[in-house]
KEBALO-795517 format. One line per 5 residues: their letters; for each residue x, y, z of C-alpha. Coordinates in nm, 3 decimals. Layout:
BEGIN
A> X,Y,Z; ... .
END
This chain:
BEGIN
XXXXX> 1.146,1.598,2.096; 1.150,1.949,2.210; 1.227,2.222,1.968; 1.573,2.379,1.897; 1.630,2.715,2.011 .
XXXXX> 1.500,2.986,1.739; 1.869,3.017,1.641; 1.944,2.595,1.628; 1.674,2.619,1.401; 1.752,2.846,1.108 .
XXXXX> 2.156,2.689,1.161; 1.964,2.349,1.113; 1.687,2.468,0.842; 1.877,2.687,0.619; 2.183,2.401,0.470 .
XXXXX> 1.893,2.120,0.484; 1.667,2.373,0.250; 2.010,2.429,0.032; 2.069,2.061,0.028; 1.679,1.996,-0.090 .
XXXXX> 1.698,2.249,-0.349; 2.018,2.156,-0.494; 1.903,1.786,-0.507; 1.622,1.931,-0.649; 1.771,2.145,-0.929 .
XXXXX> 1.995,1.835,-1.018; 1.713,1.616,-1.096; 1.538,1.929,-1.254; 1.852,1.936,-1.484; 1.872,1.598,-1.577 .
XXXXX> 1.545,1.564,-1.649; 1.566,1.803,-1.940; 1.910,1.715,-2.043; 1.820,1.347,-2.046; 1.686,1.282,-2.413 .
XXXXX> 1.793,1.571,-2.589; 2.027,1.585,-2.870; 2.096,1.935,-2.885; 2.328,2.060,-3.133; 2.402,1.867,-3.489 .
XXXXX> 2.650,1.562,-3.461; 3.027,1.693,-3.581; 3.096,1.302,-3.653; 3.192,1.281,-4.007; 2.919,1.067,-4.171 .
XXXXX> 2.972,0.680,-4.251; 3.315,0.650,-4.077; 3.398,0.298,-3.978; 3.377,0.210,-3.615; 3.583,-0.044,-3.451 .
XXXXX> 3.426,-0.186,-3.088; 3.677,-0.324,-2.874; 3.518,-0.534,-2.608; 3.731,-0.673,-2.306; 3.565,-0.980,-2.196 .
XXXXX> 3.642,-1.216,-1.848; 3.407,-1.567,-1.679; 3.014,-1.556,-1.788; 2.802,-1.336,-1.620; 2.360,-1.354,-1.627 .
XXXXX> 2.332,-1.152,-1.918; 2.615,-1.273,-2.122; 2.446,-1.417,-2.440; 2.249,-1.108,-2.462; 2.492,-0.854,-2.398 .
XXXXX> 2.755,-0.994,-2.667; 2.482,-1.136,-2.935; 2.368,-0.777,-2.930; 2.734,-0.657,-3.073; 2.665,-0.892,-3.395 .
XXXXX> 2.351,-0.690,-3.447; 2.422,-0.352,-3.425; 2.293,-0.107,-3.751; 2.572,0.011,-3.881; 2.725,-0.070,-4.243 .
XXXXX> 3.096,-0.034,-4.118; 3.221,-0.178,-3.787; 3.463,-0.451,-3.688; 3.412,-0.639,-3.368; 3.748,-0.673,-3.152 .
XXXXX> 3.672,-0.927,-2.833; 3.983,-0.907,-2.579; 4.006,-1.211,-2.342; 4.339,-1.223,-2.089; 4.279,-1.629,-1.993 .
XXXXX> 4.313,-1.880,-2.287; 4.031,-2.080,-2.110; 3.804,-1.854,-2.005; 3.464,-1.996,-2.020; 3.341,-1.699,-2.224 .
XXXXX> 3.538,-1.859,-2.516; 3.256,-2.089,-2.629; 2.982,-1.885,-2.658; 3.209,-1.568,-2.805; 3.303,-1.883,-3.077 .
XXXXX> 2.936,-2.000,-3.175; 2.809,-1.619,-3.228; 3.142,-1.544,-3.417; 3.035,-1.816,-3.647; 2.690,-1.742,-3.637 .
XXXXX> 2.770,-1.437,-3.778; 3.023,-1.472,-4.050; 2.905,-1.104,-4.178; 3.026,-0.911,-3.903; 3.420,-0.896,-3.887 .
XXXXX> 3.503,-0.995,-3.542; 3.834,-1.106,-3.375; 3.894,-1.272,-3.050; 4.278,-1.115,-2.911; 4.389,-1.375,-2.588 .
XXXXX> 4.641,-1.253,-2.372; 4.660,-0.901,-2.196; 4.969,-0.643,-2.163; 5.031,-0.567,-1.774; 5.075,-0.166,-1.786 .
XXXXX> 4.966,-0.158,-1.431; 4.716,-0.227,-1.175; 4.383,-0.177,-1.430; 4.289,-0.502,-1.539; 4.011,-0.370,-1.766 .
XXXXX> 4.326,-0.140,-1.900; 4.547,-0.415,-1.944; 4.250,-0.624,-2.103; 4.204,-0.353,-2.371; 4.543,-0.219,-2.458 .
XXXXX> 4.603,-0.472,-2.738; 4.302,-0.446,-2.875; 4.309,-0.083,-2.895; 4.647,-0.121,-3.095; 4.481,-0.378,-3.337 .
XXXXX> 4.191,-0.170,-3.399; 4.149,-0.096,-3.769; 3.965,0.229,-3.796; 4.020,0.600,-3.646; 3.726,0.545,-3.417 .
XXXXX> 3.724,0.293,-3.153; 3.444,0.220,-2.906; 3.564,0.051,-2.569; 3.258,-0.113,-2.419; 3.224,-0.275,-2.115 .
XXXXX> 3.111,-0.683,-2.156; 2.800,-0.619,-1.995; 2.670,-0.285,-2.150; 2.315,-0.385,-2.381; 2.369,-0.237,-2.699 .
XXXXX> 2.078,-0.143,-2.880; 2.047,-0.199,-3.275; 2.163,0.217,-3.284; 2.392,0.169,-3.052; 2.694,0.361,-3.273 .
XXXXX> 2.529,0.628,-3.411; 2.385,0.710,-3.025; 2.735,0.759,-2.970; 2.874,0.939,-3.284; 2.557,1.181,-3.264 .
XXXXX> 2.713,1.342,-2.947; 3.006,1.442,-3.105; 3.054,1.830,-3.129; 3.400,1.996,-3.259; 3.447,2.102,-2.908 .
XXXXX> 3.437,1.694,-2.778; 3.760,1.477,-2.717; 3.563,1.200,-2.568; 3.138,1.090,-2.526; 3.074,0.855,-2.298 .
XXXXX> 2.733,0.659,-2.122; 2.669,0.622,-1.741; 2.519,0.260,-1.713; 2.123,0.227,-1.625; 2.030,-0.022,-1.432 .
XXXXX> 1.770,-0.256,-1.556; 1.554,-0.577,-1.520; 1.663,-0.599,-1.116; 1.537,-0.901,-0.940; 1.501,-0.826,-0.561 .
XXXXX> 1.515,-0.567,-0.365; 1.872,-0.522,-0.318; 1.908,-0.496,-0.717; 1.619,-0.229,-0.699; 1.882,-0.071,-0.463 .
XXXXX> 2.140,-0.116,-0.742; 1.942,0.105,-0.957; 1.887,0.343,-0.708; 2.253,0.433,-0.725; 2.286,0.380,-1.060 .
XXXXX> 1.976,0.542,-1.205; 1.862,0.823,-1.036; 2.137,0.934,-0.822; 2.449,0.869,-1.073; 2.347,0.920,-1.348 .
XXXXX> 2.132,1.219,-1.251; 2.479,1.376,-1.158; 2.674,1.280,-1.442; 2.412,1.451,-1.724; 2.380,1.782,-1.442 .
XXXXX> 2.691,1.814,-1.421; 2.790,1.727,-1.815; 2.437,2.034,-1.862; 2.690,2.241,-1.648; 3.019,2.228,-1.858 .
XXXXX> 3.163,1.960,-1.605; 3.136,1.631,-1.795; 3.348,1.309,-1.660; 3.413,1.022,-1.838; 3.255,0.674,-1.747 .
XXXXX> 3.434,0.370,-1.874; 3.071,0.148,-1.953; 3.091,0.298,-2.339; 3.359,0.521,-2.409; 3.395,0.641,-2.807 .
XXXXX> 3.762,0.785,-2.888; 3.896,0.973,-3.209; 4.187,0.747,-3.172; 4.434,1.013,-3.365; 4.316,1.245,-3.058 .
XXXXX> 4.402,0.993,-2.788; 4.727,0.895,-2.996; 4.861,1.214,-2.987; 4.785,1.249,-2.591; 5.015,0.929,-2.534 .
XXXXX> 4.761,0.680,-2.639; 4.541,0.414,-2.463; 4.857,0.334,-2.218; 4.837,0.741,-2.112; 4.521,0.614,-1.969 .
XXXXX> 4.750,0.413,-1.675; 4.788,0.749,-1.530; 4.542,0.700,-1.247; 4.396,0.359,-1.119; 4.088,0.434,-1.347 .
XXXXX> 4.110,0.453,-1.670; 3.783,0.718,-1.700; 3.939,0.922,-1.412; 4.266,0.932,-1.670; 4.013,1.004,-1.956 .
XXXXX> 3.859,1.284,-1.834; 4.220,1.455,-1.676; 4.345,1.387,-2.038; 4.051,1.539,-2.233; 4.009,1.856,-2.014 .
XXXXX> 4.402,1.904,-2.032; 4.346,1.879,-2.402; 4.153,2.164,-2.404; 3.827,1.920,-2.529; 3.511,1.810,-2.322 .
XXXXX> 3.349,1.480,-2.222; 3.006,1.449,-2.369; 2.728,1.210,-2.265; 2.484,1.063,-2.535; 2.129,1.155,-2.533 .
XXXXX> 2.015,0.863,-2.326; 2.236,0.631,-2.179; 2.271,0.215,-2.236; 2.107,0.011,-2.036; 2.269,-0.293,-1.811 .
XXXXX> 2.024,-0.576,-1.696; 2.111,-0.654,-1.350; 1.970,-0.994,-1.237; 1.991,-1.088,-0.899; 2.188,-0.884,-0.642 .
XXXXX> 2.288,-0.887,-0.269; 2.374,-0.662,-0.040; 2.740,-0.755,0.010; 2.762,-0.733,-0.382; 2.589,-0.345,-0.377 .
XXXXX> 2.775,-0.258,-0.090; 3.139,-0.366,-0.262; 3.049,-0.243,-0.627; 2.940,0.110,-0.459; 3.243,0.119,-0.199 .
XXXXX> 3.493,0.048,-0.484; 3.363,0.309,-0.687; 3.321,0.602,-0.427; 3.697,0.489,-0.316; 3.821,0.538,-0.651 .
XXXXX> 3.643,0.889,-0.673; 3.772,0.984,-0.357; 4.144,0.882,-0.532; 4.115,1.054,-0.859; 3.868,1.389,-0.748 .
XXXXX> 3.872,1.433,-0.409; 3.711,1.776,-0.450; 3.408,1.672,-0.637; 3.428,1.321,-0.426; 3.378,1.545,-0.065 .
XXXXX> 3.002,1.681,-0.115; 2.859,1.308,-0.210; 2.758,1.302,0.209; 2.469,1.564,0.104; 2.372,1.400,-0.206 .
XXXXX> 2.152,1.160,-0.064; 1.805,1.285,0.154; 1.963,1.117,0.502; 2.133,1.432,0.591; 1.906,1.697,0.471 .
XXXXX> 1.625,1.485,0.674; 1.830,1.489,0.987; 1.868,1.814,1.009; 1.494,1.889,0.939; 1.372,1.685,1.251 .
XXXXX> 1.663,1.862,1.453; 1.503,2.187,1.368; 1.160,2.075,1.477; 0.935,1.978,1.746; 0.810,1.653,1.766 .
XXXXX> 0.471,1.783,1.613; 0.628,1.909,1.301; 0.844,1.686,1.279; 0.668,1.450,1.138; 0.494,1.652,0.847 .
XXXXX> 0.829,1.837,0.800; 0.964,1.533,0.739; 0.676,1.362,0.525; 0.637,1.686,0.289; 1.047,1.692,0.203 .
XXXXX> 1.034,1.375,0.186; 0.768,1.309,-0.067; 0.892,1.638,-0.215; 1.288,1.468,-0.271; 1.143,1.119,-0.359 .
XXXXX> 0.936,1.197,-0.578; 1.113,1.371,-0.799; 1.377,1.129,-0.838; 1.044,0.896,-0.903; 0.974,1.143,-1.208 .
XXXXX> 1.321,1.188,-1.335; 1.261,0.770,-1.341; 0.965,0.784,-1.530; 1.049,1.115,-1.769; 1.386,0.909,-1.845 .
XXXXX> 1.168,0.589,-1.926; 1.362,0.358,-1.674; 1.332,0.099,-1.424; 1.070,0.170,-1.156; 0.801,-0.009,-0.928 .
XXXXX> 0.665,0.066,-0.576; 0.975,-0.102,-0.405; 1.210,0.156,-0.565; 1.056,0.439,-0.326; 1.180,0.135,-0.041 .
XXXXX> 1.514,0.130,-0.261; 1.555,0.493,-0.254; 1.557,0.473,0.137; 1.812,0.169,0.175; 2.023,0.321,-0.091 .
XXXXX> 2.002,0.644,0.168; 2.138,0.485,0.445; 2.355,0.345,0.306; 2.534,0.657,0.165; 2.696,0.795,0.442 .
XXXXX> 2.888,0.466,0.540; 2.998,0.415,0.169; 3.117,0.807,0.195; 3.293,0.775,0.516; 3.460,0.413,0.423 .
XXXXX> 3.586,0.558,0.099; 3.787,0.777,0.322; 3.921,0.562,0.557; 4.095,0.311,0.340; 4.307,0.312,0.035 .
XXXXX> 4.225,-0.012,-0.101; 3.992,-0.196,-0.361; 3.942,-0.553,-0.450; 3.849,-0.587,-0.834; 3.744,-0.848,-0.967 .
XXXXX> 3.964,-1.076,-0.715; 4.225,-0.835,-0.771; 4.324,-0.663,-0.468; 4.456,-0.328,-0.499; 4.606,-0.025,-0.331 .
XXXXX> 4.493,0.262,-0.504; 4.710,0.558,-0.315; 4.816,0.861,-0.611; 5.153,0.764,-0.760; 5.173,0.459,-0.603 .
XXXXX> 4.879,0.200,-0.738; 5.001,-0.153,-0.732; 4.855,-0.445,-0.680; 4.902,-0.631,-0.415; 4.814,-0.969,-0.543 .
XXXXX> 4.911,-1.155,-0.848; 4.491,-1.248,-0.964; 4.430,-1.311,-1.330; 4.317,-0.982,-1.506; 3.992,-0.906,-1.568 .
X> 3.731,-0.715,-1.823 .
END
């Protein structure tokens, strides 16, 4: 490939070196936000917790992910297990572990309230309305709670917070494409959600979400949270509106993954990036130069075919690395097929990016959905789900 004229070049060179270092600073960010508790906990000490828990079908990890809400280290919290389908198959196993565990006050609420197209929303709402105690915990069925799981939460609450939250990290994949799951998950998502929290921009992410339910109450409640087609898009619109900020905990929750395939990355990752595209267009626009594809590109466009190749190799090993290290600093899921993971997940970016802008709607959970502002609906009539 013959090189660019000298002024090709530096139009090539100088956003790909803005792109690297930006990346760069991002995972430089994280990597000391990630694990630090900063400031005392405002969270008045000893307050009872309720966890509501929206549940739908069994999934791989199910009898870990809901025997670990029976263990949880905390001396006050109530267990509140919301279920839309009278016969679900999650309704035997929830059973045996509420009896297992006559200690831990738990209740099982069937039947869901249809605010709109949200079935995790709709799952919830009822719940949130039986909850007992000013702070409520919504937690996604497949979040692993460890035994401090509550007080990882409460210690990230500052006078200043309306809402703290945890990105999901993916764990135990099996395969390559579920290496590619964590990819996403891990060290690109995440990474952005604790820079961007280090920066004053925090957004809410439904996985673990811990409320002062007086605070939300006085916004218009859980059902103010139908305002956009996700319910953490509505959070965070509510909170900042509020005046208050969305915190992150120190480290976030882990979510084994099992088995994955591509159709099932390429769906969960489309859905989401459509939904961002919906509810923060803005922010949702600059994802294309988030992943090392573009930055790349434009390196071998600005170079012969000579230097090229160890222009390419040094940012490379420069960008991939780090997000290897922010891995390893973070104490999460890696192995030599991530760096292969990194690389899918890479190319795959700018189709997800330019799909999310091309249509306006989303299945979920076998729900299809249009997911246009001011008009979300569904447009079938599935059963809701968690």
């Amino acid at each position: 490939m013959a090189a660019l004229p000298e002024s090709a070049t530096l139009a090539a060179l100088v956003p790909c070196a803005i792109l690297v270092l930006v990346n760069l600073a991002s995972l430089a960010v994280a990597s000391v936000r990630i694990g630090r508790r900063g400031k005392p906990s405002a969270f008045p000490a000893g307050a009872p917790v309720s966890i509501v828990r929206p549940l739908r079908g069994l999934e791989t990890f199910s009898e870990e992910t809901l025997l670990a809400s029976f263990r949880l280290d905390h001396p006050a919290y109530e267990l509140i297990f919301c279920v839309a389908d009278a016969g679900d198959p999650v309704l035997p196993m929830l059973e045996r572990m509420r009896q297992a565990h006559p200690q831990v006050p738990a209740r099982l609420i069937l039947g869901d309230e249809r605010l709109g197209p949200n079935p995790k929303l709709n799952n919830c709402v009822r719940g949130w309305d039986a909850a007992r105690h000013d702070w409520v915990i919504l937690a996604d069925s497949n979040v692993l709670m460890a035994s401090d799981y509550i007080q990882q939460m409460q210690a990230a609450w500052r006078p200043t917070t309306g809402l703290v939250c945890s990105t999901p990290i993916g764990d135990r994949p099996e395969g390559l494409f579920a290496e590619v799951e964590c990819a996403f998950l891990n060290t690109l998502q995440a990474r952005w959600q604790y820079a961007g929290e280090a920066l004053g921009l925090g957004f809410a992410q439904g996985k673990s979400m811990l409320w002062h339910k007086p605070f939300l109450e006085a916004q218009g409640g859980i059902r103010a949270l139908n305002a956009e087609i996700a319910e953490d898009a509505a959070a965070t619109k509510l909170v900042r509106a509020a005046g208050r900020r969305v915190h992150l905990v120190a480290a976030p929750f882990r979510q084994p993954l099992g088995r994955r395939s591509l159709g099932e990355v390429w769906a969960r990752q489309l859905r989401w990036a459509r939904l961002r595209r919906v509810t923060f267009p803005l922010f949702f626009a600059p994802e294309i130069g988030i992943g090392a594809l573009l930055p790349l590109t434009l390196a071998a466009l600005a170079a012969g075919t000579g230097e090229a190749t160890a222009l390419l190799a040094g940012a490379g090993a420069l960008w991939y690395g780090a997000e290897y290290g922010l891995a390893a600093r973070a104490g999460w899921h890696r192995s030599p097929r991530l760096l292969l993971a990194f690389l899918i997940r890479d190319a795959l970016l700018p189709a997800i990016w330019a799909s999310a802008w091309a249509r306006t709607a989303i299945v979920w959970r076998g729900n299809p959905m249009d997911i246009r502002p001011r008009e979300a609906a569904p447009l079938g009539t599935g059963p809701s789900a968690a």
